[in-house]
KOLTORLUM-126553 format. One record per residue (C-alpha): x negated, y, z. Coordinates in pm, whole numbers, padded with zeros to 5 digits, always signed. Layout:
XYZ...
***
This chain:
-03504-02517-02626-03412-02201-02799-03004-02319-02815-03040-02328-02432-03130-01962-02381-02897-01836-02618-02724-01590-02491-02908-01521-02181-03177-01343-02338-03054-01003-02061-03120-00971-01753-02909-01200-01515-02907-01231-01124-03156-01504-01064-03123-01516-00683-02809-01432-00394-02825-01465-00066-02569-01338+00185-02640-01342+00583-02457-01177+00821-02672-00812+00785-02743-00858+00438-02737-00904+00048-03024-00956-00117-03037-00960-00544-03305-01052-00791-03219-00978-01138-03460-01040-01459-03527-01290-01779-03497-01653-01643-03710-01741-01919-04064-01664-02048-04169-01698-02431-04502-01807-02404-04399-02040-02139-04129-02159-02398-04366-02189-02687-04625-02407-02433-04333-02665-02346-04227-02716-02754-04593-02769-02861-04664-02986-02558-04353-03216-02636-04263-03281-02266-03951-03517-02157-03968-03341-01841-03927-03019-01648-04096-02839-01413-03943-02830-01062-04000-02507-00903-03944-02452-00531-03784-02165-00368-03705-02144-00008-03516-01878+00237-03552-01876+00620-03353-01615+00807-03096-01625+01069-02713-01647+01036-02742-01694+00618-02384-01761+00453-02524-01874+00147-02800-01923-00144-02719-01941-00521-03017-01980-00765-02957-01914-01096-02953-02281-01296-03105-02276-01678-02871-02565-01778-02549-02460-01622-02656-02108-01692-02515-01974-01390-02605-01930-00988-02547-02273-00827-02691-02384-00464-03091-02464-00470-03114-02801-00515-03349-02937-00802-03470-02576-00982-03648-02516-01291-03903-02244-01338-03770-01935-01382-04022-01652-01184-04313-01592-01463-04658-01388-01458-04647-01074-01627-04267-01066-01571-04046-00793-01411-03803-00871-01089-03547-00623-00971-03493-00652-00629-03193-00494-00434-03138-00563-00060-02829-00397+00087-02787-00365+00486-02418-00505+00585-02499-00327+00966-02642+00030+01024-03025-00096+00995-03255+00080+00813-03454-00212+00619-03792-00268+00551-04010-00479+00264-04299-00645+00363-04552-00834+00119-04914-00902+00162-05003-00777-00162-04996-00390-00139-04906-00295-00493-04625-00492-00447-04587-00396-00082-04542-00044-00220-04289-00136-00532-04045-00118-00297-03868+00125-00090-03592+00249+00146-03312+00498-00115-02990+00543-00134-02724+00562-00406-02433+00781-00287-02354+00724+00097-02457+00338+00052-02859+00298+00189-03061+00010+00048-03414-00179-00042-03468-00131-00422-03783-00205-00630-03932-00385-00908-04166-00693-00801-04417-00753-01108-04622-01076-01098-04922-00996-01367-05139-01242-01408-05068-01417-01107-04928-01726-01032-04832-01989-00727-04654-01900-00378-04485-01540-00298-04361-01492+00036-04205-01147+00110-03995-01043+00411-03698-00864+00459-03724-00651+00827-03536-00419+01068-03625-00256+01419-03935-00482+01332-03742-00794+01366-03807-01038+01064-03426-01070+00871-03549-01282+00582-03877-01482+00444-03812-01600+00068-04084-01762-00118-04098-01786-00456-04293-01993-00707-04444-01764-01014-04483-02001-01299-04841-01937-01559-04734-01858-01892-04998-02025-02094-05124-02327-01863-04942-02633-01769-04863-02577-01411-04917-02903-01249-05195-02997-01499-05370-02685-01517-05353-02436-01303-05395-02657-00991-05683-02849-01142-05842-02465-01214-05830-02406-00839-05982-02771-00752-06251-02733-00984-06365-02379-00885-06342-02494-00560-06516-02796-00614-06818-02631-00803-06826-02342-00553-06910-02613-00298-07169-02825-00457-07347-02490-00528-07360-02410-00171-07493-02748-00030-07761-02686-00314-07812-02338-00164-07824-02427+00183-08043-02741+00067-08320-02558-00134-08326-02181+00069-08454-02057+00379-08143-01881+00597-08197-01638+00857-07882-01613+01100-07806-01320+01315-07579-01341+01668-07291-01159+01559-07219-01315+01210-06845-01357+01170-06706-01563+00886-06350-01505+00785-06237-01854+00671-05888-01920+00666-05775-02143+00956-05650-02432+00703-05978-02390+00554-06194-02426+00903-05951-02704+01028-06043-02886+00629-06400-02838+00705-06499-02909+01068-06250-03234+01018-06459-03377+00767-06802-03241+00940-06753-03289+01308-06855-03622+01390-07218-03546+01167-07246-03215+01385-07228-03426+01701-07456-03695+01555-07760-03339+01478-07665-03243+01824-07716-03601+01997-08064-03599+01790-08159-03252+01895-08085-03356+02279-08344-03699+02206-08623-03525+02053-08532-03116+02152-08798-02837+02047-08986-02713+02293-09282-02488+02392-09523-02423+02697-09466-02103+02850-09716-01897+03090-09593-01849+03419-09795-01668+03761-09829-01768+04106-10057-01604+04396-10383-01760+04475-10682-01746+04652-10942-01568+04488-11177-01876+04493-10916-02050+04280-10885-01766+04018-10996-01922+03664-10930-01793+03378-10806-01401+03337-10576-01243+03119-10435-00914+03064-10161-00982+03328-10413-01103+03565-10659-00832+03515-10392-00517+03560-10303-00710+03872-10621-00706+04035-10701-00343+03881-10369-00226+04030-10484-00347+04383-10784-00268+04407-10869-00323+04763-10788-00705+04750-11168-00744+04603-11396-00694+04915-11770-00751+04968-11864-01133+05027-12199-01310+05005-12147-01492+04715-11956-01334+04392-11985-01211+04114-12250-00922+04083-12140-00578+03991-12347-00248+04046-12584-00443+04284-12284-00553+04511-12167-00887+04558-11768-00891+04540-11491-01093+04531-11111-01095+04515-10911-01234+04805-10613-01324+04600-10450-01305+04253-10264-01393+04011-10313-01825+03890-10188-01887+03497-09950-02193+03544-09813-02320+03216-09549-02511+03215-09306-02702+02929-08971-02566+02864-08663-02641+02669-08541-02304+02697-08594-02153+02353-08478-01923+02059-08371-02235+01881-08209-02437+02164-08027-02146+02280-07840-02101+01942-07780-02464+01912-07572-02400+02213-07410-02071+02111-07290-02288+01793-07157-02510+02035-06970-02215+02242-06838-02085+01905-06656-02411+01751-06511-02432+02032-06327-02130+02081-06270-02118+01686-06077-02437+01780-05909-02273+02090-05805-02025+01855-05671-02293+01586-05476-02456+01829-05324-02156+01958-05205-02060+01625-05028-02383+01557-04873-02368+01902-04714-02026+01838-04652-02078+01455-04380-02343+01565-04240-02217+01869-03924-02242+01691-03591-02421+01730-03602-02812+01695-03918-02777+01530-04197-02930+01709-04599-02905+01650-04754-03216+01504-04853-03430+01788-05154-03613+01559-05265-03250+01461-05284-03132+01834-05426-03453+01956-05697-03443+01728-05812-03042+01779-05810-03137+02146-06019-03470+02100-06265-03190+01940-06273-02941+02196-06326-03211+02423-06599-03345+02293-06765-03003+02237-06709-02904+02605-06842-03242+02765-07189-03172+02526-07250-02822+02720-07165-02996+03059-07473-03211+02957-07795-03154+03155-07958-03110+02890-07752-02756+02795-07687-02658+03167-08049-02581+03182-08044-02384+02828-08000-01968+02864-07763-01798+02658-07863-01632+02332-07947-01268+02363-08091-01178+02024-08123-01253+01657-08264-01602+01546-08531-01619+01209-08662-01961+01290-08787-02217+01073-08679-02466+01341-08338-02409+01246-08429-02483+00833-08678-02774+00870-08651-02979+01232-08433-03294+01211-08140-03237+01406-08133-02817+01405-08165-02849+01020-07822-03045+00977-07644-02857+01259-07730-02516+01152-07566-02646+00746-07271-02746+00925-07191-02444+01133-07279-02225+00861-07061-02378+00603-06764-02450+00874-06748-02112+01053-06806-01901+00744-06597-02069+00467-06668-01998+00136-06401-01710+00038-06435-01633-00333-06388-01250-00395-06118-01139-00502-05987-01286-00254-05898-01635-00436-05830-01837-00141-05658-01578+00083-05368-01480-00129-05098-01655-00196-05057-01539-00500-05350-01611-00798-05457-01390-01025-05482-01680-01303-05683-01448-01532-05960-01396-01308-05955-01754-01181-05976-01852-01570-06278-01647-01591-06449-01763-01277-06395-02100-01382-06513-02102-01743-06833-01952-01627-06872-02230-01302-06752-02500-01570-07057-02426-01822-07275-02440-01546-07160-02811-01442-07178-02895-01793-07545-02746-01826-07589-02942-01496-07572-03268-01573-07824-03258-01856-08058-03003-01709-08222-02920-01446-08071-02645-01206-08413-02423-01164-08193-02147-00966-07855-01961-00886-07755-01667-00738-07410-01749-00747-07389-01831-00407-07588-01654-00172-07567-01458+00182-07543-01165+00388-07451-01044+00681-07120-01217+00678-07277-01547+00585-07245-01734+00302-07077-01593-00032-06985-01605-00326-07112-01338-00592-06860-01378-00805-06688-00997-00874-06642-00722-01086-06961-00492-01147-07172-00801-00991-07412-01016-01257-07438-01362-01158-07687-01629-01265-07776-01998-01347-08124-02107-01465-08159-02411-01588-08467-02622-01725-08464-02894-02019-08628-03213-01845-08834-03291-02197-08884-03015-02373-08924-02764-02057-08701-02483-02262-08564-02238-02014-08177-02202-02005-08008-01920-01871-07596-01825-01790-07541-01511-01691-07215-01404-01555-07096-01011-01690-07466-00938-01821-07492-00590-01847-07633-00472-02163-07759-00138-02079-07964+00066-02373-07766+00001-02660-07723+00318-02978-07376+00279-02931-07178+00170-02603-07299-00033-02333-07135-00404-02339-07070-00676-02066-06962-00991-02169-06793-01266-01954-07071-01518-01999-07377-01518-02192-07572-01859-02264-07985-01763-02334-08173-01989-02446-08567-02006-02450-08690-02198-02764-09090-02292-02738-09278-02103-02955-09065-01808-02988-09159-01446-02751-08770-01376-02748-08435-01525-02639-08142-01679-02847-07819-01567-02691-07475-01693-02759-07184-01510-02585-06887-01699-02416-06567-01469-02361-06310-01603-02180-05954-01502-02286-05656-01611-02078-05448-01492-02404-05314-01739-02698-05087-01707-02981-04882-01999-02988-04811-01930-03390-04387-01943-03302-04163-01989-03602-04189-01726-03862-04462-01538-03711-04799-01405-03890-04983-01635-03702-04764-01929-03809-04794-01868-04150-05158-01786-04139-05341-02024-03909-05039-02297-03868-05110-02437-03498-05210-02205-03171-05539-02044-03096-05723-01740-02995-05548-01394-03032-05689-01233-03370-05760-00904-03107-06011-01134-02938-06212-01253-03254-06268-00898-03320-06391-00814-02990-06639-01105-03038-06754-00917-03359-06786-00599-03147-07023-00810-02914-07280-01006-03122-07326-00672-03366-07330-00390-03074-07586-00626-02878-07898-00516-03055-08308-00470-02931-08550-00258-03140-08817-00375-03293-09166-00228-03227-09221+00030-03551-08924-00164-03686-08574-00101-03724-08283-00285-03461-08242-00632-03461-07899-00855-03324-08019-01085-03015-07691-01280-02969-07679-01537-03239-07285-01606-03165-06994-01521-02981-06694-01753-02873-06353-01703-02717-06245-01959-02520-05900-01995-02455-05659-02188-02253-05558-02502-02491-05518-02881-02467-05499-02982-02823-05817-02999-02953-05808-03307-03218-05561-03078-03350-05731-02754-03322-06074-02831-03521-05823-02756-03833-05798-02426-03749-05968-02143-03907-06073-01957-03652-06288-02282-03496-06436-02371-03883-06532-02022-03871-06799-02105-03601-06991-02327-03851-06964-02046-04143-07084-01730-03951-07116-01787-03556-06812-01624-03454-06458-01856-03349-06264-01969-03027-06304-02260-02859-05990-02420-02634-06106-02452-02273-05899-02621-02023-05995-02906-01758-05857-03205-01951-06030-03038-02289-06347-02952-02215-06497-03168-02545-06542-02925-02799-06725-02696-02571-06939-02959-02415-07048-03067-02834-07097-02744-02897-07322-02639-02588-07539-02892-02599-07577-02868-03015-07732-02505-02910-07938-02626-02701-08084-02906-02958-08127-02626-03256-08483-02587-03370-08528-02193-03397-08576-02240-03761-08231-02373-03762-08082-02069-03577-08241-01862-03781-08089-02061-04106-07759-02003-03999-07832-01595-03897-07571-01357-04106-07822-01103-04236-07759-00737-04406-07720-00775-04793-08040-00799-04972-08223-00910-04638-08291-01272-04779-08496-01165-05022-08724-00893-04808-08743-01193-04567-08893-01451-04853-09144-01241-04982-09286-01267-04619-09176-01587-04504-09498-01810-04424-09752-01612-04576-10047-01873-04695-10382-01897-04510-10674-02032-04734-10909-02237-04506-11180-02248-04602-11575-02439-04518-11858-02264-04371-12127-02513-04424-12416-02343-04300-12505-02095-04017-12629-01815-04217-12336-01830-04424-12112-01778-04139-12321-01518-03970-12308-01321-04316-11940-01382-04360-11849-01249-03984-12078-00980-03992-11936-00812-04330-11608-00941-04287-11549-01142-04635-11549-01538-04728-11650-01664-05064-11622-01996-05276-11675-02085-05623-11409-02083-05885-11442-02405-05992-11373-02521-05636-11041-02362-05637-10716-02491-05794-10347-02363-05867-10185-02163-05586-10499-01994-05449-10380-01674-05536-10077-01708-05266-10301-01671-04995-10255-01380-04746-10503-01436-04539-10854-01631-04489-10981-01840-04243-11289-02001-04185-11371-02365-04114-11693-02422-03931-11786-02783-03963-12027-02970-03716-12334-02852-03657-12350-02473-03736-12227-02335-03415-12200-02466-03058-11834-02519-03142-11711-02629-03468-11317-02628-03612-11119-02299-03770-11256-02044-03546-11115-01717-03700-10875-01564-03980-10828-01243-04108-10568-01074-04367-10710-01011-04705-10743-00667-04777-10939-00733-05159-10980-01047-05397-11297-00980-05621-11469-01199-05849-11835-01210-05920-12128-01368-05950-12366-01520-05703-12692-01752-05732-12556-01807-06089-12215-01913-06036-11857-01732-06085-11725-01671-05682-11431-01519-05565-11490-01313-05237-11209-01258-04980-11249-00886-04829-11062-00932-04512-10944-00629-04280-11136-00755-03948-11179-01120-03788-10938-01242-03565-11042-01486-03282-10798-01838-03253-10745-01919-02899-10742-02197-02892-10988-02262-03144-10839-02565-03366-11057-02842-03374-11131-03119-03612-11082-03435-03437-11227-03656-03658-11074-03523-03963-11274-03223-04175-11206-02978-04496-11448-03020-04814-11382-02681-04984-11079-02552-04870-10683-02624-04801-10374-02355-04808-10118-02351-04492-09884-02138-04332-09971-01837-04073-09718-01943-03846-09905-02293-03860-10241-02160-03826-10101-01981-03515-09947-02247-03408-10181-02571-03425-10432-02651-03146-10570-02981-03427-10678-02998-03780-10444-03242-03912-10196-03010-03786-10249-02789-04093-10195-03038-04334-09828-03059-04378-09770-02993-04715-09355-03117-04737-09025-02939-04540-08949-03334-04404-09322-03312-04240-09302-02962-04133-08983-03005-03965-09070-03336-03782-09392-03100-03628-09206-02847-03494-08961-03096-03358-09251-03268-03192-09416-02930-03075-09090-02827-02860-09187-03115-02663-09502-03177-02669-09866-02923-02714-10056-03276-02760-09942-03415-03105-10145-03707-03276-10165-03724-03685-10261-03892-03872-10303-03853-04273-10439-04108-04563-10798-03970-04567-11003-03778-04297-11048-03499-04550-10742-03262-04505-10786-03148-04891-10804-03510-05045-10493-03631-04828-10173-03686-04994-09942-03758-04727-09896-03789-04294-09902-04186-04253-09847-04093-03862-09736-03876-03573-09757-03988-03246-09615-03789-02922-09628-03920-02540-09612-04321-02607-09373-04267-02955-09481-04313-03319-09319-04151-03583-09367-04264-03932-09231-04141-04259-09103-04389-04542-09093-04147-04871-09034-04460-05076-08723-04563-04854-08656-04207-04744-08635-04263-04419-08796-04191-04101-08886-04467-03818-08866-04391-03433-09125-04665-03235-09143-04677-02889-09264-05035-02744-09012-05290-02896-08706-04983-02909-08713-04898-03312-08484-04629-03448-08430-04532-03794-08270-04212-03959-08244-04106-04336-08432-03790-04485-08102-03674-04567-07994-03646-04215-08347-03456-04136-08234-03246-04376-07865-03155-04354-07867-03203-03921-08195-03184-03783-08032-03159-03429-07878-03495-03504-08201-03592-03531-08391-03441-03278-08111-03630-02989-08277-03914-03156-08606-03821-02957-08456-03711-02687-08278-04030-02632-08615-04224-02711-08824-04035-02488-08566-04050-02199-08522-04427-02236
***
């Protein structure tokens, strides 16, 4: 690949064309690096064809430059040589006294070029720069604003496979953008107003009302079978003997005209007069079609069809050229349409339906069959979905943006087939209709909801992180996750990157990492996130809330990739690259969901603290809680009142002294409820002497009330037991407070995320003479723990799974799937 550029590595003219008024030049690099570097490590046989096209009048010829021949041949089967990022000089000289213009629909580009002259000879000159944008270019060459020249070029991406790609990018995003508006439409109440105008491309409205038209007929058949209605008040004159009931209409009539009510023998009486009206105004109700809601079915009606008046028209014109003839199918077909449309309103139905004069809020239009399916429709055919930044406008793509949009939409269909989608506001809509809020400066989000364990799960699209002691951060996508029992939010930052180093021959990269992957730049800046990205602690100093940060970058490989160093680095301190590409989407995907499946004490395990933190965090890591029985009511009134718990020496054994705080037991029968009621920190440990034995009184601070109150459930404490705070705090049953191994402490908190109602059992029904848990038991699962065989045994019916206590040990995610798997089975 390199011998075939050698040599050309200057500028050369890539394109000449001569017509009869002009010459028009393109000089640059027929070749790209990175685009070389993606073609040797993806080993392809074959090229990429790139087309090119001119349309003018009276054109001599067309030379292309040719990479093989090296040298401007005519256009027949071209390889890529127009690249993002790369520079195109552009000369256009007039061969008859015209002063030329450039027209592109991109301004910037639009405004690259320009009318000069060198010497006495006047021409177009300018640099055309494609940055990160890729696909069709169409510029024009005019004069006396009469089109010369239309060429179209194809800009090749740099770093993605074209064909495999970049196009699958666009269907993807446009795919996901979809399926998030039917879900929006589906679940939300829309309010539309008369004048809404949609700015769908015509392609775009021709794609849509194609595949929706015959269902909008079907709504609009149903609305004309069963059609809302309501009963309307009308007047008519009357005698007064037939007046019935009055309203205000009827009363200001009669109070207008006052000498219609006479004197008459029988009446009503009124200031000793007997009186009577000779006529008024009858209430006549009567049942009519003609409402809010019909009305705007019909102005729907009115508007598809002159949006397909207007299509039409446009393919008329747009091939009122020589020998070139509009698709007879394509005409036939928009006509069929408009036909069909017209003959609806010529129904009797519609004749007898008013025209819409104001806006429509109606729940008709959301909920009644018929309206409900018709209003989706027009909304979603007359108002496109047009991503902004203009996506599906231009003709050129700005792939870096696209890449961006379409990591962050690709996350969320990953977290969507696993979770529940609570609620988005990717897609939403205004006065235009419906949108898609997808921009700079604009936060987007995705809420999701775990169907087990009911853990909230939020992506957030350029979260601003406002607040910060240093400088305020925004990161492409941010991934929050909402463990159960923890007040505060694990976030992991996604950063997409449409940059790679493809390590080249004899480069740093090369010699360091050995195969492609994320630029070193972008590593750093993922250090710069999870470190700036910091909440302070209450009396306490700053603390880091994202747990990780991730580049991902556009790569296929990824067998070969988990080699590198920079993705091993993910497992060693939470900060790597990821590739990220529509055909590799695996490593992402594993990784996702593993965050999900963490325990919090796992996340925490893998934290990269300050030097010397470890050891702070030890000294207060699951500070003991002595439990201890309260066996009689005066005892516990004493103990509450004065704030203290005591027990006899000889009742205690070895480890008592690591106990932080106290807690009391109240067994049966001393108060109206019984279980560990309260706990309090111990402030002094003092021995002494009471009724003639050696006790040990626990001064504690003040009580502290547990809500909810643990109870016993059949299992009780005969002196006392030692557990954790976080424990304590934690269980809603005694047995709870038992676990006295890692293995059975891990196994309860992986029960507790999902479940508050956890059965266990241990070998006695006195938590201080048990030796082991024979039993949990969660929903309709057992879970029982072999310490002879070291293993732990999922039941559920006649499904029996089995996993090692090494596994629970080294991957506890590993086996926490295990119960996800059993409880979703």
């Amino acid at each position: 690949m390199a011998s075939l550029h050698s040599g050309s590595r200057e500028d050369v003219e890539l394109v000449l064309v001569e017509t009869d008024d002009i010459s028009l030049i393109i000089k640059g690099k027929p070749y790209h690096e990175r685009y070389e570097g993606l073609k040797q490590f993806r080993s392809m046989d074959f090229h990429d064809v790139m087309k090119f096209s001119v349309k003018g009048e009276r054109i001599n010829a067309i030379r292309v430059y040719d990479i093989t021949q090296q040298q401007l041949l005519g256009p027949t089967e071209l390889r890529p040589i127009f690249f993002e990022n790369g520079i195109y000089q552009l000369i256009v000289i007039p061969k008859q006294d015209h002063e030329l213009t450039f027209y592109h629909e991109h301004p910037l580009l639009r405004q690259a070029v320009s009318f000069v002259k060198l010497g006495k000879q006047p021409m177009l000159m300018g640099n055309l720069q494609f940055q990160n944008e890729v696909g069709f270019s169409t510029f024009e060459i005019r004069a006396d604003n009469k089109k010369l020249l239309e060429v179209t070029l194809e800009i090749f991406p740099s770093k993605l496979d074209y064909k495999n790609d970049y196009k699958k990018l666009l269907e993807e995003v446009n795919d996901e953008i979809y399926n998030l508006a039917y879900h929006f439409i589906r679940k939300t109440y829309l309010g539309a107003r008369l004048k809404l105008e949609g700015k769908p491309s015509r392609s775009e409205f021709y794609r849509l009302i194609s595949q929706h038209f015959q269902k909008f007929l079907q709504s609009v058949s149903r609305i004309e079978q069963q059609p809302h209605h309501k009963l309307v008040k009308n007047y008519e004159k009357a005698r007064g003997d037939q007046l019935r009931k009055l309203d205000s209409t009827t009363r200001n009539y009669l109070l207008k005209k006052s000498s219609l009510i006479v004197e008459v023998e029988k009446g009503i009486s009124l200031d000793g007069k007997s009186l009577m009206p000779i006529e008024g105004l009858r209430i006549k109700k009567e049942l009519t079609y003609d409402t809010i809601e019909n009305r705007y079915v019909k102005w729907m009606i009115g508007r598809l069809i002159h949006k397909l008046h207007d299509l039409l028209e446009s393919i008329l014109n747009m091939n009122k050229r020589p020998y070139e003839e509009p698709d007879p199918d394509l005409v036939d077909r928009i006509k069929k349409m408009t036909n069909q449309l017209q003959a609806r309103l010529k129904n009797s139905f519609w004749t007898k339906i008013g025209s819409l004069d104001r806006s429509v809020m109606s729940l008709v239009l959301q909920m009644a069959p018929g309206y409900r399916d018709a209003f989706q429709i027009y909304l979603t055919v007359s108002k496109g979905l047009a991503l902004e930044g203009n996506i599906y406008q231009m003709s050129v793509k700005d792939v870096a943006t696209l890449y961006e949009y379409w990591t962050f939409l690709k996350l969320g269909q990953i977290l969507g087939r696993k979770y529940k989608l609570v609620s988005q506001d990717i897609v939403q809509v205004n006065r235009e209709g419906l949108y898609v809020n997808l921009k700079v400066n604009n936060m987007a989000k995705r809420v999701f909801c775990h169907p087990i364990t009911n853990e909230k799960i939020e992506l957030t699209y350029q979260k601003f992180e406002g607040g910060l002691p240093t400088i305020t951060q925004k990161p492409d996508t941010m991934l929050s996750i909402k463990k159960k029992g923890r007040d505060y939010d694990f976030n992991y930052i996604f950063d997409a990157k449409y940059r790679i180093d493809y390590a080249q021959d004899d480069s740093y990269y090369k010699t360091r990492y050995k195969t492609p992957g994320p630029m070193e730049d972008d590593i750093n800046t993922m250090h710069r996130y999870r470190d700036s990205i910091v909440a302070s602690v209450v009396d306490g100093p700053y603390e880091r809330t994202s747990f990780g940060a991730y580049v991902l970058f556009p790569w296929y490989d990824e067998q070969a990739y988990q080699d590198h160093p920079l993705y091993q680095s993910i497992n060693k301190v939470n900060i790597g690259g990821l590739p990220f590409l529509p055909n590799a989407t695996t490593l992402v995907e594993r990784f996702v969901e593993r965050l999900i499946d963490k325990s919090p004490e796992e996340i925490q395990k893998e934290g990269i603290l300050p030097r010397g933190t470890i050891a702070e965090w030890k000294s207060s890591l699951d500070e003991m809680v002595l439990v201890g029985l309260v066996s009689s009511k005066n005892d516990y009134d004493t103990f509450i009142k004065k704030a203290y718990y005591s027990i006899p020496v000889e009742k205690l054994k070895k480890g008592w002294q690591e106990a932080k705080y106290v807690a009391l037991y109240v067994k049966n029968g001393v108060q109206t409820e019984n279980g560990v009621l309260v706990y309090g920190k111990i402030q002094e440990v003092q021995p002494e002497r009471a009724n003639e034995k050696e006790v040990i009184r626990f001064k504690v601070d003040h009580w502290i009330n547990l809500n909810p109150i643990i109870k016993p459930v059949h299992y009780g404490i005969s002196n006392y037991i030692l557990t954790t705070l976080k424990t304590l705090q934690e269980a809603t049953e005694l047995p709870e407070l038992f676990m006295k191994t890692n293995e059975e402490m891990t196994i309860w908190r992986m029960l507790r995320r999902v479940s508050d109602r956890i059965k266990v059992d241990l070998d006695d029904t006195k938590l201080d003479r048990a030796s082991q848990v024979t039993e949990y038991r969660i929903k309709e699962i057992k879970v029982m723990m072999n310490k002879i065989e070291r293993k732990i045994i999922f039941s559920k019916d006649y499904l029996i799974k089995e996993v090692s206590l090494e596994e629970l040990e080294k991957k506890p995610t590993g086996v926490f799937r295990v119960l996800m798997e059993i409880l979703s089975d």
